[in-house]
C-alpha positions as CSV (number, residue, x, y, z in Angstrom):
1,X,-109.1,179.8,-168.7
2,X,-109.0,182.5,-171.5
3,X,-108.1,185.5,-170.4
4,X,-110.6,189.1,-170.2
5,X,-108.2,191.6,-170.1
6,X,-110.7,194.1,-168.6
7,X,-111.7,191.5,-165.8
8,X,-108.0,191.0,-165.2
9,X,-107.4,195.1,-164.6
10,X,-110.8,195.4,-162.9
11,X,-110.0,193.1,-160.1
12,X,-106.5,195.2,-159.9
13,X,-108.0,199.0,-159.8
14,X,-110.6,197.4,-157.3
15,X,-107.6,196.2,-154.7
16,X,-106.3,199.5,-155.2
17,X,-109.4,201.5,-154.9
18,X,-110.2,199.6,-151.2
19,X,-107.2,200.3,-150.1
20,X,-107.4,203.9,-150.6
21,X,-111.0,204.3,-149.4
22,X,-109.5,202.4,-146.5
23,X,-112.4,199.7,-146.5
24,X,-109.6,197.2,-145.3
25,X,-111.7,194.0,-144.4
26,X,-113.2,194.2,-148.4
27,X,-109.5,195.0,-149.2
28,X,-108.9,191.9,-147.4
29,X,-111.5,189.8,-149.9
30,X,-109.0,190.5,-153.1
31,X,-106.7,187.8,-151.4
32,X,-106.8,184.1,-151.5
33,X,-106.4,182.8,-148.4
34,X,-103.1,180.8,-149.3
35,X,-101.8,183.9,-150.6
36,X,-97.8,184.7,-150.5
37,X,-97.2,188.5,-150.1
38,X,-93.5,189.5,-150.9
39,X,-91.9,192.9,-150.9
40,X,-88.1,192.3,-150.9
41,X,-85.6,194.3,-150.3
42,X,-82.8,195.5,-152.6
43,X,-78.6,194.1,-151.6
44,X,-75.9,196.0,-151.4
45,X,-75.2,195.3,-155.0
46,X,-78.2,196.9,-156.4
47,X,-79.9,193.4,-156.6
48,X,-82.9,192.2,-155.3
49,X,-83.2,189.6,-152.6
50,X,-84.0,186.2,-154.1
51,X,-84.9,184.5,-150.7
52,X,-87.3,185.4,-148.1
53,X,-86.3,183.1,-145.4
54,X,-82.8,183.8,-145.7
55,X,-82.5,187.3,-147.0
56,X,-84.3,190.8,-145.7
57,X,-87.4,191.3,-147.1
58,X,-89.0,194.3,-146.2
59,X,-92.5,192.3,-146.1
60,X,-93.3,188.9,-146.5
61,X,-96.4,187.0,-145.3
62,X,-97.0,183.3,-146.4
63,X,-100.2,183.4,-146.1
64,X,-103.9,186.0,-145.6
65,X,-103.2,185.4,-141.7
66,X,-100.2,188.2,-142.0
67,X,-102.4,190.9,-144.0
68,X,-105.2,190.2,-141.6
69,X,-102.9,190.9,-138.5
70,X,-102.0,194.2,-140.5
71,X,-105.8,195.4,-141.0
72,X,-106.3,194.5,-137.2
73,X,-103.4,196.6,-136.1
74,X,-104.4,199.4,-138.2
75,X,-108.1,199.5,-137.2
76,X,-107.8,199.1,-133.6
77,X,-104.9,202.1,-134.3
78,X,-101.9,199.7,-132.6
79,X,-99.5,200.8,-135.4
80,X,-97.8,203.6,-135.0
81,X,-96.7,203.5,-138.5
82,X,-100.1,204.3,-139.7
83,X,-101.1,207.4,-137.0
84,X,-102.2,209.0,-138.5
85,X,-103.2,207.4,-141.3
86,X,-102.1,208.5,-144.7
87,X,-104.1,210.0,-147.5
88,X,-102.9,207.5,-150.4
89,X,-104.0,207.5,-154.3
90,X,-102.8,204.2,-155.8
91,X,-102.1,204.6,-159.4
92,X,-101.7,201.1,-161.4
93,X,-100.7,201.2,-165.1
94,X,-98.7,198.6,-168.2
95,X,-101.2,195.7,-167.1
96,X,-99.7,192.5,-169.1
97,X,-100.8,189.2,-168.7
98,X,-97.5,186.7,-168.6
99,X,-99.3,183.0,-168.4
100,X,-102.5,181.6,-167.9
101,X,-103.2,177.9,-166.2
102,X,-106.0,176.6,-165.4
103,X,-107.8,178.7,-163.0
104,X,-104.8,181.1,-162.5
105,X,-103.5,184.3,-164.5
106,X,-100.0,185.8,-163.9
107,X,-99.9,189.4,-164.4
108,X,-97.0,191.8,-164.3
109,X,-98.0,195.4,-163.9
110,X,-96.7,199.3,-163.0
111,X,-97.7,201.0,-159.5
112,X,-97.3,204.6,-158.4
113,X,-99.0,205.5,-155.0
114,X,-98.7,208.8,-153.7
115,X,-99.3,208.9,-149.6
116,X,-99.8,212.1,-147.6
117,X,-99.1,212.1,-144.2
118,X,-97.7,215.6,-141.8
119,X,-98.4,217.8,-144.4
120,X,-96.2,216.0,-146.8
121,X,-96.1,213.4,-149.7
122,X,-94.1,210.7,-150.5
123,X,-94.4,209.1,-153.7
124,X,-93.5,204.8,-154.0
125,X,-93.5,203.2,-157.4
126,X,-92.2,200.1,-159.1
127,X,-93.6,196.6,-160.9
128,X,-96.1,194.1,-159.2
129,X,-95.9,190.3,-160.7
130,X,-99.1,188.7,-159.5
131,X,-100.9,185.5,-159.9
132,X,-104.7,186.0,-160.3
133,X,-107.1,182.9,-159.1
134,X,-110.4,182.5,-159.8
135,X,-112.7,182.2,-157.1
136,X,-116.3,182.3,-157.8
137,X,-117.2,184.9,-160.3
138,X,-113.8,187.1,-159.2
139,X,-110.3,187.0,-159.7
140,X,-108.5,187.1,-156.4
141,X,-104.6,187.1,-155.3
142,X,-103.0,184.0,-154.9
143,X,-99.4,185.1,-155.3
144,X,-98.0,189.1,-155.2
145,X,-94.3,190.0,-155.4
146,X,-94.1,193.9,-155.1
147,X,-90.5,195.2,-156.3
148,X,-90.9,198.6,-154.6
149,X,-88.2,200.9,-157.2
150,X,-87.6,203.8,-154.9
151,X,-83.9,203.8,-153.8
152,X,-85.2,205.7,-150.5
153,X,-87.7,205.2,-148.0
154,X,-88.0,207.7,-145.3
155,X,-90.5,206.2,-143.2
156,X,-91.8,202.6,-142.1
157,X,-93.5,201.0,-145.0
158,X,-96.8,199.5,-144.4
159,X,-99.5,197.4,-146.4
160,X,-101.0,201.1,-148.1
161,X,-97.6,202.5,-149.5
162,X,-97.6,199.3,-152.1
């Protein structure tokens, strides 16, 4: 597979532009259904946690089934960490592709999403490293490990802060 850089960032500003137009179940369709969803948490030493089944995480799902169960929550407004639901604006930037195998392209890139919820906003930011499968004519998630920077987090995180 021979990478196209602007396929590669067009599949990545889609997923982020679903998510902030809240259309959640197309959202849903930029994820393999084998896809490993990580956001782990940082130790007491300022390190990150290496090991989801042994360490917090402050997500993990090991497959779509988890970010399904998310959307259904959300839509059928049973999370009372999204109600009201935020205003966010997903900003993604410093795309790199790190490998390529056949049919697969791991990517490492910058976020910033600002979210505005009671008449204020929080801001979350740090590095994504993703593996991109092709599926059809689209690139799709297979694998994302977010490593969320801010040292702070004031409310619940949910699947629109990242």
């Amino acid at each position: 597979m021979s990478s196209d850089y602007q396929k590669i960032c067009a599949a990545l500003y889609r997923e982020a532009r679903l998510i902030d137009d809240r259309e959640f179940d197309e959202w849903l369709n930029c994820y393999a259904g084998d896809v490993t969803f990580w956001l782990p948490a940082w130790g007491d030493d300022d390190q990150l946690t290496e090991d989801h089944q042994t360490q917090i995480s402050l997500m993990y799902y090991p497959d779509r089934g988890g970010l399904e169960d998310r959307v259904f929550r959300i839509k059928t407004e049973r999370s009372g960490a999204s109600m009201p639901e935020p205003r966010t604006s997903h900003n993604v930037t410093n795309v790199e592709v790190l490998a390529e195998r056949a049919g697969e392209i791991d990517v490492r890139y910058n976020f910033h999403t600002l979210s505005h919820r009671y008449k204020h906003t929080d801001q979350f930011f740090g590095t994504v490293y993703a593996t991109l499968r092709e599926q059809g004519d689209a690139l799709v998630f297979s694998y994302k490990k977010i490593v969320l920077k801010n040292d702070y987090i004031r409310q619940v995180l949910d699947i629109y802060h990242i």
